[in-house]
C-alpha positions, -999 to +999 in steps of 0.1 A: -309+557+090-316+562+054-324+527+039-301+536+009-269+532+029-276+496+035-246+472+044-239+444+064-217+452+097-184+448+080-188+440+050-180+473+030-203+458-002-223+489-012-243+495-043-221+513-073-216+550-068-224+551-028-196+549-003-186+523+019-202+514+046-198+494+080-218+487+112-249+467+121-274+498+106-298+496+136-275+513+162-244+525+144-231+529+109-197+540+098-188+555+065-157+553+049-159+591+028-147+628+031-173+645+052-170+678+031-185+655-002-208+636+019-229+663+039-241+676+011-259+643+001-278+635+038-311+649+042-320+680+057-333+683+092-325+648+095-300+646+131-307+648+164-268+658+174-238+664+162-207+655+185-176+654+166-134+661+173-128+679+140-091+695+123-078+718+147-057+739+120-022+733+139-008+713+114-008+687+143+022+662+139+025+669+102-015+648+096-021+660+063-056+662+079-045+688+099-021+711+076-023+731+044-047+754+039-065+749+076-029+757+090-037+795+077-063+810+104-083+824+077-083+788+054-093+769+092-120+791+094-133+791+059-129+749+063-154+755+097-178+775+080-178+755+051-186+721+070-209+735+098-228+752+070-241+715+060-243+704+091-268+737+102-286+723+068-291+687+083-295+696+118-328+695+132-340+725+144-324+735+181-299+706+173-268+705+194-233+704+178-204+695+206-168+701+189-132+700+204-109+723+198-073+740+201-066+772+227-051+790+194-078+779+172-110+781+192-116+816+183-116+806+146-138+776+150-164+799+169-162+824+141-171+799+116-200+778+133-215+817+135-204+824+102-227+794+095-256+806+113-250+784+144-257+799+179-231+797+206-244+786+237-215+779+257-178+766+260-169+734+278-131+729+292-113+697+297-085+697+315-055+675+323-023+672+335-011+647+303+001+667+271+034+670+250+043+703+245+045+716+211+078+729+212+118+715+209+142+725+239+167+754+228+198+765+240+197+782+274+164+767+287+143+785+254+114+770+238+084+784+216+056+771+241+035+758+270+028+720+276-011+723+267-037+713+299-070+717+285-087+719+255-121+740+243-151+718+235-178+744+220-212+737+223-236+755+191-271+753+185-289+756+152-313+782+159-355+771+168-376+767+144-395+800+137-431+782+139-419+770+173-400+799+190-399+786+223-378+762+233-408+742+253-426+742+216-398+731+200-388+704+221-422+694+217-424+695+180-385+677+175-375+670+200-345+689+202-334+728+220-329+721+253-299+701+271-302+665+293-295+682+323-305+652+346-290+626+325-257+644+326-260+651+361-229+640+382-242+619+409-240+625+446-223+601+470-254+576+485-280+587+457-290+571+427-320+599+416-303+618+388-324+650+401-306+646+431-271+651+415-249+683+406-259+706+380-232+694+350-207+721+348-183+734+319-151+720+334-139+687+329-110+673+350-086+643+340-062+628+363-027+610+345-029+576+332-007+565+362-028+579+395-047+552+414-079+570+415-092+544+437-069+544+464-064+588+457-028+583+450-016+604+422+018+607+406+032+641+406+019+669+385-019+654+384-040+681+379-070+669+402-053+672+435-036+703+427-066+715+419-088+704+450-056+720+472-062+753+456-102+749+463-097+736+496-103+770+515-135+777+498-151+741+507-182+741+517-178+716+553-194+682+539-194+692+503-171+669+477-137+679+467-145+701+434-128+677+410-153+653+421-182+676+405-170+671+368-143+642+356-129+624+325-096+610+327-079+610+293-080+575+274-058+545+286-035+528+262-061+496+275-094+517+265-078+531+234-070+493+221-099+476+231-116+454+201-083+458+180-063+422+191-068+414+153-053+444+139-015+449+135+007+470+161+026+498+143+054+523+156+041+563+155+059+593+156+051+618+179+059+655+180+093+649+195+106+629+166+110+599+190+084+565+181+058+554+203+054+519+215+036+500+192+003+502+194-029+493+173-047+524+177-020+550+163-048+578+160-029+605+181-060+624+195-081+599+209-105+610+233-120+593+265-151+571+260-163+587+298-155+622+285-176+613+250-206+597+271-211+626+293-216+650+256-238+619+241-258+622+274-257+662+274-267+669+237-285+643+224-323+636+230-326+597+241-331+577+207-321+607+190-292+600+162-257+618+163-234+627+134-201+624+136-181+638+104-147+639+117-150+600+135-110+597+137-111+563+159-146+560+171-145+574+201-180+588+199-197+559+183-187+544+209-203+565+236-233+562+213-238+531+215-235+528+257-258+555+260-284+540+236-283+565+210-278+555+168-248+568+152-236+578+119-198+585+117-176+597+087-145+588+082-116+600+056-087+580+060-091+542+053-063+532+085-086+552+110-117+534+096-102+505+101-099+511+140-131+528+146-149+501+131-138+475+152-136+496+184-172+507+180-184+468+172-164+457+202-182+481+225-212+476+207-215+438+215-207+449+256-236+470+255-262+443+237-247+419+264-258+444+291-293+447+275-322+426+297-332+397+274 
């Protein structure tokens, strides 16, 4: 990481003029800054990765992250273009950028990675049966929409470099182009060899927070069984059911609090108007660390180092760190810093503790 950023894990002490900074500097650093101000200062061809859960331009729960001018579909896409412009700057060449987005949106967020000069390569879906609908009950059973059940993730590629215009040369010159297909394999029953697991696919499948996914009991409305019922007839005889071939539940209240005992609970609001339990992590879009693994594992070369400049709660520092790769996150608001902080350092000492000695 660049030896200018230099802090202690914790510590926020920086020199006058640079931003705070957290995290041990080895495997992860988290800065506290607005990531349109701060890509502009980090070097150029400098990342490996970038995976990252930016605005959607909903004007999501009233986040003034989320609202004003990126609630316009023009003003979202100008925001896109204007961010994924620096990050085509400090992408290596064939660099991988992973980014969630909204059904209504997604067309707006492709146009501006493009508008950038970023290639898109593909689009990932995650799917699940958990989601509030965005809309109040009206008189005679109306409403203004749909309870959402998946959400975009598009995968973009900086374009290769021209003096290596294969993607064989330029993995070989940075490393970068091509995708961990093995390492994001998903295993077979028996076998251990990732070669000998299922090609990773675009679909992503999450069951409810409830279902025992041990003992296959899942509470009504779980979108993996409904979805293996409907598959059923075109099952190959001795083949897994087809959720089994791609799977991230959504993120536990247990996951989603993990490394923040020390940190105050707080009541939320949620679209409805009602108040969630109180919780320490009150980031409302937090997404799962298996989910956030898979896209480390998928994108990033091994060693390689992923951006995040929209880390919201540190979900994908923390996938970072369990897959063995260093991470830079950005981080606007102070209360979100706060939480990704301490969940990354939590998971960050579980994955030291699993390192051989």
């Amino acid at each position: 990481m660049n030896g200018r950023l230099a802090a202690s894990e914790g510590s926020g002490r920086e020199p006058r003029g640079l931003p705070p900074l957290y995290g041990d500097l080895r495997r992860w650093g988290l800065v506290h800054a607005d990531a349109l101000e701060l890509l502009g200062a980090l070097p150029a061809a400098s990342l490996d990765a970038i995976v990252t859960d930016p605005p959607y331009g909903l004007s999501f729960n009233n986040q003034p992250w989320d609202g004003g001018h990126l609630a316009d579909g023009l003003g979202f896409q100008a925001f896109t273009r204007w961010w994924a412009e620096h990050v085509f700057r400090v992408l290596k060449p064939g660099g991988y950028v992973a980014a969630f987005g909204a059904p209504r949106t997604v067309h707006r967020l492709v146009a501006g990675f493009e508008d950038a000069g970023l290639e898109i390569r593909d689009q990932l879906l995650w799917c699940f049966s958990t989601g509030m609908p965005k809309s109040r009950r009206m008189a005679n059973g109306l409403g203004s929409g749909l309870k959402p059940a998946y959400e975009p993730i598009v995968l973009a590629r900086k374009p290769l470099d021209r003096a290596t215009p294969t993607i064989t040369a330029n993995v070989a010159a940075h490393g970068t182009g091509a995708l961990n297909i093995d390492a994001a394999r998903i295993p077979k029953a028996g076998h251990d060899a990732e070669s000998d697991g299922y090609w990773p696919a675009t679909l992503a499948l999450g069951h409810e927070p409830d279902c025992d996914e041990q003992g296959g009991d899942c509470v009504p409305g779980c979108v993996v069984p409904l979805i293996d019922r409907i598959a059923a007839q075109e099952r190959t005889p001795g083949t897994p059911p087809f959720s089994r071939l791609f799977y991230a539940a959504k993120a536990s209240r247990v996951e989603r609090e993990k490394g923040l005992e020390h940190l105050p609970r707080l009541q939320t609001p949620i679209f409805s108007g009602t108040l969630r339990a109180p919780r320490a992590n009150g980031h409302p879009t937090v997404k799962p660390i298996s989910l956030m693994r898979f896209l480390v594992r998928l994108v990033v070369p091994p060693g390689g180092l992923v951006l995040d400049p929209f880390a919201g709660s540190g979900s994908t520092g923390i996938a970072a760190v369990l897959e063995g790769r260093p991470f830079v996150g950005i981080e606007r608001e102070i209360e979100y810093v706060d939480i990704a902080r301490a969940r990354i350092a939590h998971w960050a000492r579980v994955a030291q503790q699993q390192l051989p000695p």
